[in-house]
C-alpha positions in Angstrom: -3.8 -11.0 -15.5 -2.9 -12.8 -18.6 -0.7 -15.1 -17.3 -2.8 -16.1 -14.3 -5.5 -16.5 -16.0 -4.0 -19.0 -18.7 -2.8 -21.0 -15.2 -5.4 -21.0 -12.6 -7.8 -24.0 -13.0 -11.7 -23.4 -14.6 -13.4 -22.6 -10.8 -10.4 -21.7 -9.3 -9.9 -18.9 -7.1 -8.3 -15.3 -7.3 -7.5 -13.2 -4.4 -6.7 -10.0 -5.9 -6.0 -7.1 -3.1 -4.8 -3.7 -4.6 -5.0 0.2 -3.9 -8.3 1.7 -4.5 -6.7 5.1 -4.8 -9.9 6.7 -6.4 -11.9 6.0 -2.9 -11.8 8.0 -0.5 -11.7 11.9 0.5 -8.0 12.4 0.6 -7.0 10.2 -2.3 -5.1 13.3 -4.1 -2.8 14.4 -1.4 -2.0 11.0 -0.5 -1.1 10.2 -3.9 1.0 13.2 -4.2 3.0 12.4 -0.6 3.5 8.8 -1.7 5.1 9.9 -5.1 7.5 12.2 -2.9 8.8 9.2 -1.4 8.6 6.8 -4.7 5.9 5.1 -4.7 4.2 5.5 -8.2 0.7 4.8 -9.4 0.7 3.3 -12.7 -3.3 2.5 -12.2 -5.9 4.3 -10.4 -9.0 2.3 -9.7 -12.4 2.7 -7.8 -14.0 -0.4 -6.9 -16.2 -0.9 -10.3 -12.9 -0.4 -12.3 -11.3 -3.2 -10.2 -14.5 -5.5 -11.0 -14.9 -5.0 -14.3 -11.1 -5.4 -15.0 -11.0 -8.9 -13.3 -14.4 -9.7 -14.8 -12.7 -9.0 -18.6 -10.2 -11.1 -17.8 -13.1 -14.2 -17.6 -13.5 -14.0 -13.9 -16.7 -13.8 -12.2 -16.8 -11.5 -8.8 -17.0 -13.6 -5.4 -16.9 -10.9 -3.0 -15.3 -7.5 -2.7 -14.6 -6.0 0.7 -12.5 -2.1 1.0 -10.2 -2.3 3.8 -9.7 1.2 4.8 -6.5 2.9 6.6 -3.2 3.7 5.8 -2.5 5.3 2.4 -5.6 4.4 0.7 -8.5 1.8 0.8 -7.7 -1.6 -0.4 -9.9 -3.7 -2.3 -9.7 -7.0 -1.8 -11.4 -8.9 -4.1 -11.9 -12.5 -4.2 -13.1 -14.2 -8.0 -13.6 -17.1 -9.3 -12.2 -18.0 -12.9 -15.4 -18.8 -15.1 -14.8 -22.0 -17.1 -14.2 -21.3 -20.6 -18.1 -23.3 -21.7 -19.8 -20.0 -19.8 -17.8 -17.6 -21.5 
């Protein structure tokens, strides 16, 4: 986050789609299935956790929308970088 950050242009925009792996009803059996076949979680987010990462990396929220089927909901998440005179 860092690194994009540092390169996307003041107003520019992020779309950040990811796992939301603390959503949903069956989030600990899938998680469990998924690590049987190598697939590892290194984070586990909800959607506030998601919005308040990309929001401490100096992003303001656009929209959020959770796409759910498969393994887990996705959130994708679309922000725009906050120029640096707002921050």
């Amino acid at each position: 986050m860092e690194e994009i950050s540092r390169v996307l242009k003041p107003n520019g925009i992020l779309l950040a789609p990811t796992f939301l792996w603390k959503e949903g009803m069956k989030k600990q059996i899938l998680k469990t299935l998924t690590a049987f076949s190598g697939f590892k979680v290194y984070q586990e987010w909800d959607k506030k956790d998601f919005e308040d990462f990309i929001e401490g990396y100096g992003f303001s929220l656009v929209e959020m929308k959770l796409v759910y089927g498969g393994f887990s909901p996705i959130g994708v998440m679309v922000g725009r970088k906050v120029p640096q005179e707002f921050l």
